[in-house]
Backbone as JSON, one array per atom type, in Angstrom:
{
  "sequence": "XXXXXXXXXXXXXXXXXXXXXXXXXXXXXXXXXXXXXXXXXXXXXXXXXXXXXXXXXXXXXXXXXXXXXXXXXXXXXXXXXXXXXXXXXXXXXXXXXXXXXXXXXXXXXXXXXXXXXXXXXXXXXXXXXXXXXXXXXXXXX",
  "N": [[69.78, -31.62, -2.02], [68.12, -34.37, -0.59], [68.1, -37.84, -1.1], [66.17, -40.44, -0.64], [66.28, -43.57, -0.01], [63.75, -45.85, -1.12], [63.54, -48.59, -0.73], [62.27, -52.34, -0.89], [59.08, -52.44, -2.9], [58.34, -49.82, -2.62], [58.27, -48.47, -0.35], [57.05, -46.44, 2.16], [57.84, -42.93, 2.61], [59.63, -41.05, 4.69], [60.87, -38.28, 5.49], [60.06, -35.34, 5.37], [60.48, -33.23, 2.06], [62.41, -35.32, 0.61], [63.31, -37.04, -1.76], [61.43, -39.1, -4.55], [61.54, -41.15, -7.33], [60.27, -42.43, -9.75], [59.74, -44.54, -12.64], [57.55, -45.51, -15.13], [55.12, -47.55, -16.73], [53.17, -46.3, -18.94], [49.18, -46.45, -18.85], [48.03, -47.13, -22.07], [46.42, -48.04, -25.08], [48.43, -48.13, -26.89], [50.76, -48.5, -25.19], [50.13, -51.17, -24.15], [50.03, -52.47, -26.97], [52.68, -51.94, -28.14], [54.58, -52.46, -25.62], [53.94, -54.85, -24.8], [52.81, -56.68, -26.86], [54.12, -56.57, -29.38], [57.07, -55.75, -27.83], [57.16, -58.32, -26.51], [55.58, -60.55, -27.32], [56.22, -60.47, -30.32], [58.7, -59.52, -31.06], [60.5, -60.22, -28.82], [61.97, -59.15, -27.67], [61.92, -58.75, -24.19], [61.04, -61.22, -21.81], [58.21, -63.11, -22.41], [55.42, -62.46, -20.62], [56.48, -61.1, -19.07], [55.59, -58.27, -18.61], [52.2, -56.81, -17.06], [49.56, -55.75, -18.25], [46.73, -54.81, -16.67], [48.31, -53.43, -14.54], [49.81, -51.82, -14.96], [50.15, -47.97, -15.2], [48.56, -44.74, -15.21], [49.96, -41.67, -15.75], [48.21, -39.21, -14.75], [46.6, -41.03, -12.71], [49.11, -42.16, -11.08], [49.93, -39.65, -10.05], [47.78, -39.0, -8.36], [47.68, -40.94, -6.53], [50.13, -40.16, -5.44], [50.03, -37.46, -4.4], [47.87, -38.62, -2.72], [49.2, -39.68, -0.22], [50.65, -37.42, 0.79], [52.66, -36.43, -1.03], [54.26, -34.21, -3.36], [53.9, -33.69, -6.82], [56.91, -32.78, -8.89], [57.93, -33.17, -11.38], [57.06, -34.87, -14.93], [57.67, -36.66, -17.28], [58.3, -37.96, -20.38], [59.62, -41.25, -21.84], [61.14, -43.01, -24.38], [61.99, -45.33, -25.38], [65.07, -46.48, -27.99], [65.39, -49.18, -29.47], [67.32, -49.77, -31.44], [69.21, -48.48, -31.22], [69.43, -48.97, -28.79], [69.2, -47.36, -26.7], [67.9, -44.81, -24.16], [65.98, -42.21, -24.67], [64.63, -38.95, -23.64], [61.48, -37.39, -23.62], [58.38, -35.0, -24.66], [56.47, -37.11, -24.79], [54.29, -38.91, -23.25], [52.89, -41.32, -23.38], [53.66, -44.07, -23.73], [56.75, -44.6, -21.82], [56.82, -43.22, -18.97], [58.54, -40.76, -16.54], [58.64, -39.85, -13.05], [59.07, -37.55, -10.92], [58.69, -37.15, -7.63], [58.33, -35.28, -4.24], [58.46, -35.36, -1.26], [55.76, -34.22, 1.2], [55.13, -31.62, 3.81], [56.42, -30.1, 6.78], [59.21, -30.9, 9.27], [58.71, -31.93, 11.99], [59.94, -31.65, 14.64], [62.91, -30.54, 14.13], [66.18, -32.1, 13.9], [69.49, -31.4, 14.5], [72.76, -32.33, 13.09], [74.84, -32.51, 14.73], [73.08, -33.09, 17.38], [72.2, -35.43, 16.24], [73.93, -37.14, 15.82], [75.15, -37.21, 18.52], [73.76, -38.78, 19.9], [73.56, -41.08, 18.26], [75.9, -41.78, 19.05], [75.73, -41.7, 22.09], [74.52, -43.93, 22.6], [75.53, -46.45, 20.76], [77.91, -46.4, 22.53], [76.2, -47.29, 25.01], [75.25, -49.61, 24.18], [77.58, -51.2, 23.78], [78.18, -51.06, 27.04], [76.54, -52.99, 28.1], [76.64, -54.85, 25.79], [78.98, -57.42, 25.3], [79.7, -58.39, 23.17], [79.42, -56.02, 21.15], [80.72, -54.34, 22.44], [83.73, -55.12, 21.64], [83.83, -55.18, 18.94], [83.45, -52.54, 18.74], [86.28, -51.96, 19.38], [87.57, -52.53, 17.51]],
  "CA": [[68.67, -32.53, -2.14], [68.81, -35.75, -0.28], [67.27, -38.88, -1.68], [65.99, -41.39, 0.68], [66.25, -45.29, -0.08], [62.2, -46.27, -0.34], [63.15, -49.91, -0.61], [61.61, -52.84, -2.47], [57.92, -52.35, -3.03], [58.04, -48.38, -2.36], [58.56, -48.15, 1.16], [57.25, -44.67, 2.62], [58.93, -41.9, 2.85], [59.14, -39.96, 5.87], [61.66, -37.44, 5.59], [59.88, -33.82, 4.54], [61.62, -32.94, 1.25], [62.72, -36.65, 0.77], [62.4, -37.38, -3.59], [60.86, -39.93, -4.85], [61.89, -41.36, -8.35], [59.6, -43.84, -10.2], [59.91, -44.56, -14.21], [56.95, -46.86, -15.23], [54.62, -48.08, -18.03], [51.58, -45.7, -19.08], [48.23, -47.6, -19.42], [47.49, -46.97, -23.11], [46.28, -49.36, -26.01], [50.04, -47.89, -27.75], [51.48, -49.27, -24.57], [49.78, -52.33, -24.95], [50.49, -53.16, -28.09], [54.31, -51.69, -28.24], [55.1, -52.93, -24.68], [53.51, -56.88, -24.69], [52.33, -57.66, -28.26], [55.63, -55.66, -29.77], [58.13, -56.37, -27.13], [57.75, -59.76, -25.61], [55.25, -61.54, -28.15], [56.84, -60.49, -31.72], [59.99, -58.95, -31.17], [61.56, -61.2, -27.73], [62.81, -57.72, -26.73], [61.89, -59.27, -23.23], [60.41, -62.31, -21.6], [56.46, -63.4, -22.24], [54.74, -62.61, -19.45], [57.37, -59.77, -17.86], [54.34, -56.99, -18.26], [50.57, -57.28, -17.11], [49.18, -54.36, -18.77], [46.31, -53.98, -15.77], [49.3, -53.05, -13.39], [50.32, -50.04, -15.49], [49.45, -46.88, -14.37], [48.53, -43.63, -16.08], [50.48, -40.76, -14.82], [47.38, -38.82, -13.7], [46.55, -42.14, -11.69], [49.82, -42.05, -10.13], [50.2, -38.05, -9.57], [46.56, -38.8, -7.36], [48.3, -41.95, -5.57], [51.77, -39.66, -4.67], [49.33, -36.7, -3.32], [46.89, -38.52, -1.47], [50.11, -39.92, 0.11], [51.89, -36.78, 0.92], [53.82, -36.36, -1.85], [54.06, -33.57, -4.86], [54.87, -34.48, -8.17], [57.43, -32.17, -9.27], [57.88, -33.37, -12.9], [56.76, -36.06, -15.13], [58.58, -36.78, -18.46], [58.23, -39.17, -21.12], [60.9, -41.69, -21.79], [61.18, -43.24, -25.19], [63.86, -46.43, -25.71], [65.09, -47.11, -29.2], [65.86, -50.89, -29.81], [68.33, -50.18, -32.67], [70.21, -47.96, -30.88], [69.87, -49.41, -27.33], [69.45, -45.84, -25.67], [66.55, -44.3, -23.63], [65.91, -40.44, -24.61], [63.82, -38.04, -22.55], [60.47, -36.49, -24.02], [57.19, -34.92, -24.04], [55.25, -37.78, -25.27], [54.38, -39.96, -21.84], [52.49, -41.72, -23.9], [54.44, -45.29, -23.82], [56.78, -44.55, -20.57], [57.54, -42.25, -18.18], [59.31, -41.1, -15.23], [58.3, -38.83, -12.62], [59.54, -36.96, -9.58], [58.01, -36.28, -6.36], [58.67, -34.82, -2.71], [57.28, -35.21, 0.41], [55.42, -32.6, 1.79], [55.2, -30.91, 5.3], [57.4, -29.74, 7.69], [59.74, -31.59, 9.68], [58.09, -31.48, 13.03], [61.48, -31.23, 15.73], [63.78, -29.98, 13.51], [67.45, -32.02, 14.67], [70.87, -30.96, 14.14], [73.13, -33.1, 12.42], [75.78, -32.97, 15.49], [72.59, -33.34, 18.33], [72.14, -37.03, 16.06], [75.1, -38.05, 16.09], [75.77, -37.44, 19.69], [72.66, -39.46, 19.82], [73.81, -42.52, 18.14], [76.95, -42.47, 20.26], [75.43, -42.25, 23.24], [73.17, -45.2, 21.81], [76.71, -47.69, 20.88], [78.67, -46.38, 24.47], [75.39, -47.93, 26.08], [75.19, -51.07, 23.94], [78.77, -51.72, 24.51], [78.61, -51.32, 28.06], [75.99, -53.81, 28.01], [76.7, -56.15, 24.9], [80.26, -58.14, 24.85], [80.08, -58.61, 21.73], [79.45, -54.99, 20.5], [82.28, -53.57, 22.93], [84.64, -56.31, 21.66], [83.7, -54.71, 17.69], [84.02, -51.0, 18.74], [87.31, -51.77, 19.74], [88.68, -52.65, 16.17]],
  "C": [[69.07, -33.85, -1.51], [67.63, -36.81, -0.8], [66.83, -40.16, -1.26], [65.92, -43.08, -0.29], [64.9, -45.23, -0.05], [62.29, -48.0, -0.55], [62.37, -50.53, -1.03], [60.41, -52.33, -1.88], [57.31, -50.87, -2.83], [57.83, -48.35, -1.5], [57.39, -46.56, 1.26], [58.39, -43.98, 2.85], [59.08, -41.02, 3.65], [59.99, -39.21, 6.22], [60.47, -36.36, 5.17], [61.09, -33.46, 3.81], [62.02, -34.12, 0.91], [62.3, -36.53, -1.17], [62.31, -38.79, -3.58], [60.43, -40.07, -6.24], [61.41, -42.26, -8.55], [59.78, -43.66, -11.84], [58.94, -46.41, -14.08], [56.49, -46.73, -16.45], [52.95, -46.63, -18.19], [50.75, -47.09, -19.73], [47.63, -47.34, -21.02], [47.28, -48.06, -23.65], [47.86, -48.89, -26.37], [50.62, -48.83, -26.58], [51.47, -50.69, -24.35], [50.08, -52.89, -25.74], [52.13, -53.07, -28.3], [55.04, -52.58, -26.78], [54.84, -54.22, -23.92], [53.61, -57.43, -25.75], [54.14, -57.33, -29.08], [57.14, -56.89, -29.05], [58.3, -57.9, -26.6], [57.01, -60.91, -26.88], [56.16, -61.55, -29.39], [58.37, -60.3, -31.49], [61.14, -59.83, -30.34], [62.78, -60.51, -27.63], [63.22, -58.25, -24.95], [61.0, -60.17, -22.9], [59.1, -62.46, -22.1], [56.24, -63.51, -20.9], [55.59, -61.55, -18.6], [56.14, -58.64, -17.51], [52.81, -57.22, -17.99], [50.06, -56.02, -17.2], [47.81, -53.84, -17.59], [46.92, -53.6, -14.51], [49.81, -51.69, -14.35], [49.41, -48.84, -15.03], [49.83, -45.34, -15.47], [49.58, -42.76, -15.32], [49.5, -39.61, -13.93], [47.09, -39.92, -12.34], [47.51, -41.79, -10.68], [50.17, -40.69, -9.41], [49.17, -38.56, -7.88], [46.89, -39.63, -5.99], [49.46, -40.99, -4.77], [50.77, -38.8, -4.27], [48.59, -37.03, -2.5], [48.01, -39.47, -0.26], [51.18, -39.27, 0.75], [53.06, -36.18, 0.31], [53.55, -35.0, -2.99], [54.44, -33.52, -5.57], [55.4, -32.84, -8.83], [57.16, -32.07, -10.92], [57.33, -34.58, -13.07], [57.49, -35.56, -16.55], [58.45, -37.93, -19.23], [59.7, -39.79, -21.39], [60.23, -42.72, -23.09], [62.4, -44.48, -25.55], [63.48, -46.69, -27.23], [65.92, -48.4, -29.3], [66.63, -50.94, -31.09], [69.28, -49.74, -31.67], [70.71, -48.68, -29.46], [69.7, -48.38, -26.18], [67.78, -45.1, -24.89], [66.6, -43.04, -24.17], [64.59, -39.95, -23.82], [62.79, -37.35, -23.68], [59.78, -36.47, -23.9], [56.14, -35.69, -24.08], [55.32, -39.05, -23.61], [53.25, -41.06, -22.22], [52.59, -44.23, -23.88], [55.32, -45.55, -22.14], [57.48, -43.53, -20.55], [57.65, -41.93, -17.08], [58.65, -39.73, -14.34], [58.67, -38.97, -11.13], [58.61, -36.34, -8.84], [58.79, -35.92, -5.15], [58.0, -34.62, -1.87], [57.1, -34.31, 0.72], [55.16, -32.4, 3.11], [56.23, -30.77, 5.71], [58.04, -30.98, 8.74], [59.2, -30.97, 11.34], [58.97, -30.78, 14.51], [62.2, -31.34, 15.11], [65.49, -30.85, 14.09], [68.7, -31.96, 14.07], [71.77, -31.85, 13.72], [74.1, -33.46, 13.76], [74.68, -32.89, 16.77], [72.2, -34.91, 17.63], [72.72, -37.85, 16.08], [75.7, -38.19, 17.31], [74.69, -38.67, 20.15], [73.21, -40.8, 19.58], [75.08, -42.73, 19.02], [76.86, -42.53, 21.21], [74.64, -43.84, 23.04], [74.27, -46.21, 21.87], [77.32, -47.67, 22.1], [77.52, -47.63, 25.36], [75.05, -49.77, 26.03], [76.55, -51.59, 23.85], [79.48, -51.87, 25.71], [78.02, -52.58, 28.63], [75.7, -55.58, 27.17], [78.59, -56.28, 24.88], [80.49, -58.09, 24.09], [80.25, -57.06, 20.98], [80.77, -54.09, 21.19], [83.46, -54.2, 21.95], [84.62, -55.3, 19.84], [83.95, -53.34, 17.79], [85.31, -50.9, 18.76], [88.56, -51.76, 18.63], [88.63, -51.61, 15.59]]
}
C-alpha cells in the first residue's frame, strides 16, 4: 500500500490506489454539545473557539464528497477519546468522531517502471548540471 502526502488543506490525490486518511468531527447535536459546550466551554479540555460545529461533517456527507472526487471509502470507524484515561479507542458508534479510509479509483493510465523513473530523474539532474553551476558543483559532494 503506498500512502501519498495530500498536504495541508487535502491536496488531491492522483496516484490510482493512493489512501486517503481523514479522522474528523460528526455533525450531531451529541457532537455539539460533547465537542464545544463539554470540551472547550465547561470542561477547558481545549481552547474556546477551536471547533465551529457548521464545519463538521457527517460521514455520509463526506463518503459523497470522497466519491464524487474519485475516491472509495473503504472503511469508516468511530473513534471515542476518554479524558480520564487520555486514550482514543476504536468503535462502532461514529456518532461523536470518526475516521475513515479511502482510495483513489481508476487505472493508472501509462503504467511506469520504477527503474524507467529513475533513469528519468537522472537524465533530468545530468542535464541540470550540465547547465546549472551550482547544481553540478552539489552533485559532486
Amino acid at each position: 500500500m503506498k500512502i501519498l502526502d495530500v498536504g495541508c488543506g487535502g491536496g488531491l490525490l492522483t496516484e490510482p490506489s493512493g489512501s486517503l486518511f481523514i479522522t474528523t468531527i460528526n455533525k450531531t447535536q451529541l457532537s455539539y454539545a460533547l465537542g464545544i459546550v463539554f470540551s472547550e466551554q465547561i470542561a477547558g479540555i481545549v481552547p474556546k473557539g477551536t471547533h465551529t460545529w457548521e464545519k463538521f461533517v457527517s460521514p455520509e456527507t463526506l463518503e459523497s464528497i470522497l466519491e464524487s472526487n474519485g475516491l472509495s471509502v473503504q472503511t469508516v470507524v468511530g473513534m471515542l477519546y476518554n479524558p480520564f484515561s487520555g486514550y482514543w479507542h476504536w468503535s462502532e458508534n461514529t456518532s461523536l468522531n470518526y475516521a475513515a479510509h479511502a482510495v483513489k479509483s481508476g487505472v493508472q493510465e501509462h503504467p511506469m517502471s520504477a527503474e524507467f523513473a529513475f533513469k528519468g530523474e537522472t537524465e533530468e539532474l545530468q542535464a541540470n548540471a550540465r547547465t546549472n553551476p551550482a547544481v553540478h558543483e552539489e552533485l559532486k559532494k
